[in-house]
N, C-alpha and C positions, 0 to 999 in steps of 0.2 A: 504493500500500500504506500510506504513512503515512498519508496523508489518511483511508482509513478506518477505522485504527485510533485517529485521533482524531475522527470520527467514534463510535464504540463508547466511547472513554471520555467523549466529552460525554453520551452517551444514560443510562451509568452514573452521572455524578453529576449530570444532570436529575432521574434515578428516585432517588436519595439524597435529593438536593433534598427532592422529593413528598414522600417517606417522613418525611422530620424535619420539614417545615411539617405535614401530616396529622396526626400525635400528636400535635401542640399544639393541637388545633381540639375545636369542640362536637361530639360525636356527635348528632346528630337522627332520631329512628325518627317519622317523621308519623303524625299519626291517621285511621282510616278506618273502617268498619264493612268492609271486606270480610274473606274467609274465609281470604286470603292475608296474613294479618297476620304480620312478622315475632315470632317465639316465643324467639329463640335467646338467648344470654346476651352482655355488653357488659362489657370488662375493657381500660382504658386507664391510664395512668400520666400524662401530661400532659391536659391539656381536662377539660371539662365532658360528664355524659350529659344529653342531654333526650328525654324520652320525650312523645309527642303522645299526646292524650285515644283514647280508645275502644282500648287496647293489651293483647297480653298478652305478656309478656316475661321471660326464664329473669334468671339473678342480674346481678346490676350491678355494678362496683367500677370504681373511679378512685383513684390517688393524688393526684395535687392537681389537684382539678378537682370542683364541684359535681354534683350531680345533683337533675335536677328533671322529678315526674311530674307531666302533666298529670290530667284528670279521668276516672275510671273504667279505670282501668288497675289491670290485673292483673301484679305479677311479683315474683319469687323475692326472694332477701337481696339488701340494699343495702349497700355500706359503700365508705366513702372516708375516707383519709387525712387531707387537707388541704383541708377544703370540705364545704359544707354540702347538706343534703339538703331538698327542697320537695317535699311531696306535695299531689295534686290532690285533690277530694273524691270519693267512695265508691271509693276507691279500697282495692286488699287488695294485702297485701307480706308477703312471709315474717317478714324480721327488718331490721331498720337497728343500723348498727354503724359509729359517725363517732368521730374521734381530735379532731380540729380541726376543729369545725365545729357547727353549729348544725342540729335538724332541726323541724322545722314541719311538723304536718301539717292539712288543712283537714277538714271537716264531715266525719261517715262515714266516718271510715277506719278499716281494720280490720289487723291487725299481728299475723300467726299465734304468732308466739315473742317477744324482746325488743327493746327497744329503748336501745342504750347508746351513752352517749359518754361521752370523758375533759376533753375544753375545748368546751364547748361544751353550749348551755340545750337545752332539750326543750321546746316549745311544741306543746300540741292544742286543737282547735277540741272542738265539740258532737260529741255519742254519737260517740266512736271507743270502738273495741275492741279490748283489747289481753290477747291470750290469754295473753304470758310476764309479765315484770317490766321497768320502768322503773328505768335506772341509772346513773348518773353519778357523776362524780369530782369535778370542779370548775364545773360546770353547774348553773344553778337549771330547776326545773320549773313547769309552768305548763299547769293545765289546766283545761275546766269542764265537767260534765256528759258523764262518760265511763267506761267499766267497766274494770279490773285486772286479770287473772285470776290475777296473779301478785303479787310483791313491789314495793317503790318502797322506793330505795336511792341513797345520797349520801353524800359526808363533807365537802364544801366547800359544798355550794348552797343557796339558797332553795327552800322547795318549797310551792304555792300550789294548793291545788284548791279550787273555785267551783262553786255547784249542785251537784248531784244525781249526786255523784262514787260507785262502787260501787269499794271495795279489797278484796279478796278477801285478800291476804295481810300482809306484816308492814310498816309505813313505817320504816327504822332509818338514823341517821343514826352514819357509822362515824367512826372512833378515825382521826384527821389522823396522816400521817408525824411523828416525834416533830423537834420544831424549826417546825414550820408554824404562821406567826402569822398565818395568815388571821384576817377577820373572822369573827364567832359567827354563825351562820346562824339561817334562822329555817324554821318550820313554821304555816302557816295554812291551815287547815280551817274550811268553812264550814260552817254549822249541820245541812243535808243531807246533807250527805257521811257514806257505810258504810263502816267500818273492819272487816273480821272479826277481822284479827290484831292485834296491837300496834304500840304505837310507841316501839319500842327505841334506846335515844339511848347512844351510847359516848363523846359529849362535849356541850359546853356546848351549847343551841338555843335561842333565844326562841320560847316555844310563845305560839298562836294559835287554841285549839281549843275545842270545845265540850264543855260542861263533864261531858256524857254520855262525853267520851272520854278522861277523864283517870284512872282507873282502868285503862288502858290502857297508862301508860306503865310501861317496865322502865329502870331508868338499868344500866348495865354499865361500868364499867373507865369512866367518863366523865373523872376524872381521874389518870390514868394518862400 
């Protein structure tokens, strides 16, 4: 009788064991063309998501642990805590949402709503589409030759668009926590780049722009 009730509690803290190495590990969804692709949604606390090329997959989130899709993946909201997000090219995602971390995405990508972080830059390759607004707190931005459908919005970062950039709505860089002795940030716009709306400043920026879009600017409460 004892023996196998120790027995039963080695089996229980074997399966504890599992249980606490397994949430600290990478999730891996492999890529395939077949019809039987997993679809469903991936919510971890410790690890990393990685998602494999040719995928379609419901929402994503991790607390500390990166995620990263490959190419031609299909799938709902991303967001993670602590880590950074990489996306594959022609790839399409509802919305990305990083606290700490960085997100990158390569050629083609397409971003139904927005894309925000609090620490952490915003890097996009060629023609992505981004149907909401671009937003950060302490993040610079960094793009070339890609469409807005929305706002681009910061109060700490650089923001850098290159080529044949299309903004649809307003670029405004907002009013710091009062005591915040960051550095002055800056705004550079290259000579192609369509602005529809303004470029709303609530505090100091080094502007970079073409001379067609300074008519454009509104200063507000900049020293405040």
């Amino acid at each position: 009788m004892q023996s196998t009730k120790h027995h039963i509690f080695r089996t229980i803290a074997l399966g504890l064991t599992l249980s606490f190495v397994l949430s600290g590990c990478v999730i891996h969804v492999g890529g395939n063309h077949h019809s039987d692709d997993y679809t469903g949604s991936v919510s971890k606390v410790f690890g990393g998501i990685d998602i494999g090329d040719h995928r379609t997959v419901s929402d994503l989130s991790t607390v500390n642990g990166g995620i990263e899709l490959g190419d031609h993946v299909n799938a709902g909201s991303i967001s993670t805590v602590n880590g950074g997000v990489s996306i594959g090219e022609h790839d399409n995602v509802a919305s990305i949402d990083v606290v700490n971390g960085d997100v990158e995405g390569n050629d083609h990508l397409s971003v139904n709503h927005d894309i925000t972080t609090v620490n952490g830059d915003i890097e996009l390759s060629s023609h992505a589409k981004i149907g909401g607004s671009l937003i950060t707190v302490n993040g610079d931005m960094d793009a070339s030759d890609i469409t807005i459908g929305g706002n681009v919005e910061t109060v700490n970062g650089d923001i850098r668009f290159k080529g044949h950039c299309q903004i649809d709505g307003d670029i405004t860089f907002k009013r710091p926590n009062k005591g915040n002795s960051s550095d002055t940030p800056s705004l550079h716009l290259d000579e192609h780049v369509m602005l529809i709306g303004n470029i709303i400043l609530e505090r100091d920026v080094n502007l970079t722009i073409p001379d067609r879009l300074k008519s454009r600017i509104l200063w507000q409460n900049s020293h405040q």
